[in-house]
Structure formats: structure tokens, C-alpha cells
C-alpha positions as CSV (number, residue, x, y, z in Angstrom):
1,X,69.6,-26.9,-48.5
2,X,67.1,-25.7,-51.3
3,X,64.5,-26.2,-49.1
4,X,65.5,-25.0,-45.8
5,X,66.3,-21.6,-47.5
6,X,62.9,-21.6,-48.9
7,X,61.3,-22.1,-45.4
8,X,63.0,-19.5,-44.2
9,X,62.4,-16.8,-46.7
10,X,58.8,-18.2,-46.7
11,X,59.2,-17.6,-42.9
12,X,60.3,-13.7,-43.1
13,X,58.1,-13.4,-45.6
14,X,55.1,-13.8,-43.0
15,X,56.5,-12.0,-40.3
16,X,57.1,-8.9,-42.6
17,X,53.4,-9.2,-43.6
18,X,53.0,-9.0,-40.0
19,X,54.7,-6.3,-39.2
20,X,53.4,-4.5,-42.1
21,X,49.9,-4.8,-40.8
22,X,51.2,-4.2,-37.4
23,X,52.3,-0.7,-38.9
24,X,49.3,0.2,-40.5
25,X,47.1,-0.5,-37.9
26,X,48.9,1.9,-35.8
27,X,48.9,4.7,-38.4
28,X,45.4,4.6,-38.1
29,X,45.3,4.8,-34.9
30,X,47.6,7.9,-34.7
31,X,45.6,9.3,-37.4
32,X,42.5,9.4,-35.6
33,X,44.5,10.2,-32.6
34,X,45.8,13.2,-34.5
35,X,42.1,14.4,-35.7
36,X,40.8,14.3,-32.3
37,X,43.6,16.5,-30.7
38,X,42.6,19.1,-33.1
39,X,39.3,19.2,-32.8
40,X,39.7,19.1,-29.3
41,X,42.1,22.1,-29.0
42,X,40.4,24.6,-32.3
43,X,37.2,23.8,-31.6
44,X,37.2,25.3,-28.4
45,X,39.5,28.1,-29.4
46,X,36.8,29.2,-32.2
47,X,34.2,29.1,-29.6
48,X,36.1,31.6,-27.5
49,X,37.0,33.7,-30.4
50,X,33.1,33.9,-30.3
51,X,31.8,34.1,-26.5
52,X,34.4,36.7,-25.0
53,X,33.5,39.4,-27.5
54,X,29.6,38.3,-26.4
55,X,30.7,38.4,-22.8
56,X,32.4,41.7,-23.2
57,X,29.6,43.6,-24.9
58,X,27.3,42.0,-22.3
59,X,29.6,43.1,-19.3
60,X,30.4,46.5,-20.6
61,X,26.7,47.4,-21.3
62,X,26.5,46.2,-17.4
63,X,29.0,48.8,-16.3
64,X,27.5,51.7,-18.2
65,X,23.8,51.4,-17.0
């Protein structure tokens, strides 16, 4: 009886290992996918915040020639 119970704890054991590098791996993964959404999204944003007022000085020197 000693034993089976050993072979089963020996058994979870493993598939909690499993499960814990199961878990990390995709922590990681959303991580990343987490730093790529925002440079995705402010990265562009900051580039606006930088061509429309270009844009606009260029357009409204256009309209008062």
C-alpha cells in the first residue's frame, strides 16, 4: 500500500511540474504579447502627436499664400 501511494504522489508530482512549466511558458508568451500591443498602439499615437501639428503648419501656410 506504501508503495502504491508513493507512485502516485510521485505521479502528481510530475504532472504538477508539468503544469507548472505549462504556466510559465504561457506567461511569457502573454508578456511579450502584452509588450507588443503597446508598442503597437503608443508608438503610433506619439508619431501622430508629432505629424498633424507638421501637417497643419504645412497646410495652413498653404491656404495663406
Amino acid at each position: 500500500m506504501d508503495s502504491e501511494f508513493q507512485k502516485q504522489m510521485q505521479s502528481l508530482e510530475e504532472k504538477i511540474d508539468a503544469v507548472y512549466v505549462s504556466v510559465e511558458k504561457t506567461r511569457k508568451y502573454f508578456r511579450i504579447v502584452m509588450w507588443v500591443t503597446l508598442a503597437m498602439v503608443v508608438l503610433p499615437l506619439l508619431g501622430l502627436v508629432i505629424a498633424i501639428p507638421a501637417f497643419l503648419n504645412s497646410y495652413v501656410t498653404t491656404l495663406n499664400m
